[in-house]
C-alpha positions as CSV (number, residue, x, y, z in Angstrom):
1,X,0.0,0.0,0.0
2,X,1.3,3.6,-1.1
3,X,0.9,6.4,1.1
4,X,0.5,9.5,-1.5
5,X,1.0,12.1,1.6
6,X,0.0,15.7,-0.6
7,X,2.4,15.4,-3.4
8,X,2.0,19.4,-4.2
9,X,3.4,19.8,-0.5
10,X,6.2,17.2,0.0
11,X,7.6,16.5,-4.1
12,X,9.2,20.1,-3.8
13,X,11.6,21.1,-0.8
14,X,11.1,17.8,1.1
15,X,14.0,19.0,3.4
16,X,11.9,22.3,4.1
17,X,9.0,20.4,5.9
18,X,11.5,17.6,7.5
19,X,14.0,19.6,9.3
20,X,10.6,21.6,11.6
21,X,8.6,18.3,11.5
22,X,11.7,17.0,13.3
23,X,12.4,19.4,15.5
24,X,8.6,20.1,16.5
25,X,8.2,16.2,17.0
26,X,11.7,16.5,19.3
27,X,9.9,19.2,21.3
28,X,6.6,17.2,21.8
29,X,8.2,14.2,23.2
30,X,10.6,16.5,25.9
31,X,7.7,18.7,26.4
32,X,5.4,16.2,28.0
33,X,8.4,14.7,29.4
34,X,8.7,17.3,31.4
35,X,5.3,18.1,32.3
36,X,5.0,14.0,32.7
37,X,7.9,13.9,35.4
38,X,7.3,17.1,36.7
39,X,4.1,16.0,38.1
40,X,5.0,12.6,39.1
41,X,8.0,14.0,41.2
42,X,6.8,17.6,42.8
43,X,4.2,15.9,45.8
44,X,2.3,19.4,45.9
45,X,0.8,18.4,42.3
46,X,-0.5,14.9,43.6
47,X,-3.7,15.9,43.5
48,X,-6.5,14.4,40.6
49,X,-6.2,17.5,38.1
50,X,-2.5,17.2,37.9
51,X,-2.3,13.5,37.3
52,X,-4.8,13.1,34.7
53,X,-2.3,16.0,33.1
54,X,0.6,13.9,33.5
55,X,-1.5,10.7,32.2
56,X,-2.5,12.9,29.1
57,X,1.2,13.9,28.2
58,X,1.9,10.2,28.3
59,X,-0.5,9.4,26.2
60,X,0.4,12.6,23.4
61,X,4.0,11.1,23.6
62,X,2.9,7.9,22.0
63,X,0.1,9.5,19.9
64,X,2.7,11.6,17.9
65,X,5.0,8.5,17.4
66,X,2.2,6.6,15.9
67,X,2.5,8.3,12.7
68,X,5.2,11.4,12.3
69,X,8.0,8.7,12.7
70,X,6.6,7.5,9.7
71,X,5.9,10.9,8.3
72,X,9.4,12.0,8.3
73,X,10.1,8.7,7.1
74,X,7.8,9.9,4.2
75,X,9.5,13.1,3.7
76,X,13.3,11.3,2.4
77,X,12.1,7.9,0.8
78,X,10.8,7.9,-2.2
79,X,8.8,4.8,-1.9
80,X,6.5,6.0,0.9
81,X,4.9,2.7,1.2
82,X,3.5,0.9,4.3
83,X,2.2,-2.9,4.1
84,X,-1.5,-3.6,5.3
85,X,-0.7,-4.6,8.7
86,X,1.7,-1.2,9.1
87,X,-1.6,0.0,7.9
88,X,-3.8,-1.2,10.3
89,X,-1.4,-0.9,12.7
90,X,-1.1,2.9,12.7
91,X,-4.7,3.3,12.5
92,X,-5.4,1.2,15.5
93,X,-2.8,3.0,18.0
94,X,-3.1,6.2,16.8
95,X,-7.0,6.1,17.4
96,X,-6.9,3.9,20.2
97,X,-5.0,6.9,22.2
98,X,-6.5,9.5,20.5
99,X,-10.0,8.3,22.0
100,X,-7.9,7.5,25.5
101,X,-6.8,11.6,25.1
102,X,-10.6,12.3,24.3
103,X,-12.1,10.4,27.5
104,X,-9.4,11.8,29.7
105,X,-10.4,15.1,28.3
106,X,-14.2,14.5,29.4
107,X,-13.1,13.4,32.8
108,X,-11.2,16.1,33.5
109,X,-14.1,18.5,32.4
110,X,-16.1,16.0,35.0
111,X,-13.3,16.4,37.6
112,X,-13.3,20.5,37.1
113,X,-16.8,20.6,37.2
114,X,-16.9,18.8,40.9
115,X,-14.2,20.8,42.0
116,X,-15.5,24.4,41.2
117,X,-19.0,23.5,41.2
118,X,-19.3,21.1,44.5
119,X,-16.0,22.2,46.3
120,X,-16.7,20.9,49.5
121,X,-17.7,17.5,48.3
122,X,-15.1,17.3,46.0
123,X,-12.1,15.4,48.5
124,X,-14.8,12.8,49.1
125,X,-15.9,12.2,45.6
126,X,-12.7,12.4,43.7
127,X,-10.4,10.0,45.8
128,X,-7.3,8.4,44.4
129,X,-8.5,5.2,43.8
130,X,-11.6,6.5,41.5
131,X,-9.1,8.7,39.9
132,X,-6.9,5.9,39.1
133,X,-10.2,3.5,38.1
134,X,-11.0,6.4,35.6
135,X,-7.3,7.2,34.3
136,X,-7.1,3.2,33.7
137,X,-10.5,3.1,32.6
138,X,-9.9,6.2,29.9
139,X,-6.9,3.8,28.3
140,X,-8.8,0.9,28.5
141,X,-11.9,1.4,27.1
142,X,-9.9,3.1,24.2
143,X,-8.2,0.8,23.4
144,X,-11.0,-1.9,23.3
145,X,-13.7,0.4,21.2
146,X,-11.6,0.0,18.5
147,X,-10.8,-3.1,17.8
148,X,-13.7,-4.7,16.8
149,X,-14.0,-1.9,13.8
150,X,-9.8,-2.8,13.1
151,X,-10.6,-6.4,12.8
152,X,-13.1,-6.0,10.1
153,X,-11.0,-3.6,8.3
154,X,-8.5,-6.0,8.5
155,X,-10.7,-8.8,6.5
156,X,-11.5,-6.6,3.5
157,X,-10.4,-7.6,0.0
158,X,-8.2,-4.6,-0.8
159,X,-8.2,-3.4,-4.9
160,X,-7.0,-0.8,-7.2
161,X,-4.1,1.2,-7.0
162,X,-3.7,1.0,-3.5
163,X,-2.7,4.9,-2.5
164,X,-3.8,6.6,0.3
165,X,-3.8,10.4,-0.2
166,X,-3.5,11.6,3.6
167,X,-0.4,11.8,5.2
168,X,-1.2,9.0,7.6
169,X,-3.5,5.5,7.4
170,X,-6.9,6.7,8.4
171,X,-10.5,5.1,8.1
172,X,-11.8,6.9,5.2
173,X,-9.0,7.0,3.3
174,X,-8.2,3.0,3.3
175,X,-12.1,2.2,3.5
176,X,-12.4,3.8,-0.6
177,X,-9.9,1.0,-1.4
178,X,-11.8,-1.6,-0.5
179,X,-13.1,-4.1,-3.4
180,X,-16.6,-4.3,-1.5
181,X,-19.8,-2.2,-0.4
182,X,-18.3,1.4,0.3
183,X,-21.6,1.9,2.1
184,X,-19.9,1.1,5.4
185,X,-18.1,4.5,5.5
186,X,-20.9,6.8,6.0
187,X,-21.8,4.1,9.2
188,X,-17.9,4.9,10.0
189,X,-18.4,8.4,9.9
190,X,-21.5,8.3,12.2
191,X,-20.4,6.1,14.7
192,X,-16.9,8.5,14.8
193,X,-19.7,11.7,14.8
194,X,-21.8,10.6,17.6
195,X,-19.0,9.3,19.9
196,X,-16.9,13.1,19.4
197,X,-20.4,14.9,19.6
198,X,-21.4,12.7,23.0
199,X,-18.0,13.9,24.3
200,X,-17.9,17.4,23.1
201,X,-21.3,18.1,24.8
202,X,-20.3,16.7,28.1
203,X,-17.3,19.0,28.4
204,X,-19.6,22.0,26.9
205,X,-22.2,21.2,29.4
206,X,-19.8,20.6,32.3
207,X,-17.9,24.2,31.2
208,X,-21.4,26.0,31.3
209,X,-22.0,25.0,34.0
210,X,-18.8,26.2,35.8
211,X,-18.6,29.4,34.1
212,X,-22.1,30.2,35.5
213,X,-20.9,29.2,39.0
214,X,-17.3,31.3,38.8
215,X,-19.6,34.2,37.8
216,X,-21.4,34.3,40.8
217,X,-18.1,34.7,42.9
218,X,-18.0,37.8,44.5
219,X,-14.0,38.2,44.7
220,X,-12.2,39.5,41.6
221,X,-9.5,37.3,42.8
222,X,-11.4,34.2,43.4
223,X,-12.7,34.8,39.8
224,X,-9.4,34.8,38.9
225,X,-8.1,32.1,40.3
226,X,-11.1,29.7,39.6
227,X,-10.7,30.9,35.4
228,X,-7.2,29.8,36.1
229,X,-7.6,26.1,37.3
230,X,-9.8,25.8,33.9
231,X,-8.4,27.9,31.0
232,X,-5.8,25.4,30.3
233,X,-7.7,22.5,29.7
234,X,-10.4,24.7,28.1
235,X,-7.5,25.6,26.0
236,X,-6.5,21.9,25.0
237,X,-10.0,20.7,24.8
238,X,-10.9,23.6,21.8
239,X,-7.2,22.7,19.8
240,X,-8.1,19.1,20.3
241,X,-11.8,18.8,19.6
242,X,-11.5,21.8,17.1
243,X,-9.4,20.0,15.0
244,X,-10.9,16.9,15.1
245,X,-14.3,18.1,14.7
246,X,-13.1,19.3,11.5
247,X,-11.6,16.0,9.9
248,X,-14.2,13.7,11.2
249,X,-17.7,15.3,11.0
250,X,-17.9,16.3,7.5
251,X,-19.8,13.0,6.6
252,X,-19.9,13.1,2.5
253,X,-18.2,16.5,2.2
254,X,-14.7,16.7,0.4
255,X,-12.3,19.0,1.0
256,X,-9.1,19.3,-1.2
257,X,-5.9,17.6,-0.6
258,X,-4.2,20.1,0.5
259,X,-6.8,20.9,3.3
260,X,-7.2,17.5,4.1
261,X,-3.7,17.6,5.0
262,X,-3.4,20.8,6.5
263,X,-6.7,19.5,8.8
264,X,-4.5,16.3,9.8
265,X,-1.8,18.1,10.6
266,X,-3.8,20.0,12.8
267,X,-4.9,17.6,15.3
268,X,-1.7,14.9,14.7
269,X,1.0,17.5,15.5
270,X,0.3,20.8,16.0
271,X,-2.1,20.2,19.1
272,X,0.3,17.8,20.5
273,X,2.5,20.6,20.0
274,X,0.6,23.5,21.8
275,X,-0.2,21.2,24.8
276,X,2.8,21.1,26.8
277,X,3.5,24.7,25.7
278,X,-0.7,25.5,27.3
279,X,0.2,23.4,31.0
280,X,3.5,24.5,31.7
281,X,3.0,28.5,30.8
282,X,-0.5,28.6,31.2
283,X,0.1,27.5,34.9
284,X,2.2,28.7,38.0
285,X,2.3,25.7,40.2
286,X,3.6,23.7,37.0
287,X,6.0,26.3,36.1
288,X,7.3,26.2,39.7
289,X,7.5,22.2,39.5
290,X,9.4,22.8,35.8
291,X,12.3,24.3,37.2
292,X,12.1,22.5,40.3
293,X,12.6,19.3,37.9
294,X,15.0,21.2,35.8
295,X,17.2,22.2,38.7
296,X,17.0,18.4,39.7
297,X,18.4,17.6,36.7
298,X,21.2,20.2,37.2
299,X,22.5,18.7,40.4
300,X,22.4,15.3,39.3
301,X,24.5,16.2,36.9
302,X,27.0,18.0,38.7
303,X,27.1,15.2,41.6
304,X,27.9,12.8,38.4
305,X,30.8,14.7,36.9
């Protein structure tokens, strides 16, 4: 199978769109490094907000490998091949941790909501062990929704000329090259609508709900400081849901290639991008764990040498 990955951007000045893939795919995995270890290590941040952040940057680490290894690996052959099972492959763990990212996302909007909205309850109700049960749950669960709809991809007869014109193995795109019923993508596309629709309402409805509430607090401060705790995850929930709102509820609409892959981009690596950059500067108790981590790092390396 032959990966056609927007011929009128990558034929011309492949070493123009390498060299910042690279280096923006070098900052995404050191970024959530960072904020990863920087949780896990400062014991003020132990709390159920700032682990499902650390759980999240885990999980962007390994969505981004799932396919820009393979897109910079793109960029200097000139094959740009992947066999079936690479295929299938790629699409199972890249979706498998997107949806992971999107029920984390949802349980942190849950987890905000109790915390802003039902304060005093919120030690009782959010222990460690149900935060735990939900991070492990998030993973779980999505990993498992997808496999059933993998499998059956996996037994189609495959025709044709066997090129995919996206930059990475994605449902639609591999579904048109199957020798059978193309019928199945519009049920694709509504199962993929009403599971991203079912999530964005939750977080919209959980984000409503606490803006009213912050509203009503009579300190300017308090205000302050309540915005504060959400804005970041606000933040990564619009880049994230934005972008995949865009590439995945279109049903029959086309867009051109170019947009197609400027959309994909979007929510493969420039919101895993953006993320760590949103936590870390977007939030003083992180920045203070940061360099806390960083200066770590600093005597460790002295003590060594």
């Amino acid at each position: 199978m032959t990966i056609k990955a927007a011929e009128t951007m990558l034929e011309d000045g492949n070493l123009l769109f390498f060299i910042p893939l690279l280096i923006i795919y070098i900052f995404i995995i050191i970024g959530n490094l960072i904020v990863f270890f920087a949780v896990r290590m400062d014991t003020h941040l132990h709390n159920p907000m700032y682990n499902f952040i650390s759980i999240f940057s885990f999980l962007e680490i390994w969505y981004t490998t799932a396919t820009i290894p393979k897109m910079l690996s793109n960029l200097v052959s000139k094959k740009r091949t992947i066999s079936i099972i690479g295929c299938l492959l790629q699409m199972y763990f890249f979706h498998s941790l997107g949806n992971s990212e999107g029920i984390l996302l949802t349980t942190m909007a849950i987890d905000r909501y109790v915390a802003i909205c039902n304060p005093l309850r919120y030690p009782t109700i959010m222990m460690p062990r149900l935060c735990t049960q939900l991070s492990i749950g998030s993973c779980i669960f999505g990993f498992l929704v997808l496999l059933p709809e993998i499998v059956w991809i996996s037994t189609l007869p495959f025709c044709g000329p066997n090129q995919i014109h996206q930059i990475f193995c994605d449902f639609e795109p591999v579904l048109r090259l199957a020798c059978t019923d193309t019928s199945m993508i519009l049920i694709e596309d509504v199962i993929h609508a009403i599971a991203i629709i079912f999530s964005v309402l939750i977080i919209a409805l959980s984000y409503i709900r606490i803006i009213t509430v912050i509203l009503r607090i009579p300190s300017a401060e308090g205000r302050q400081k309540a915005f504060s705790t959400c804005a970041s995850h606000l933040g990564v929930f619009l880049m994230f849901y934005g972008s995949v709102s865009l590439m995945y509820l279109r049903f029959s609409a086309t867009f051109p290639p170019i947009l197609d892959t400027i959309i994909a981009l979007m929510f493969a690596v420039l919101a895993p991008f953006f993320n760590p950059i949103i936590y870390s500067l977007r939030n003083k108790d992180m920045k203070i764990a940061i360099k806390k981590l960083l200066c770590l790092q600093k005597v460790f390396y002295a003590s060594a040498s």
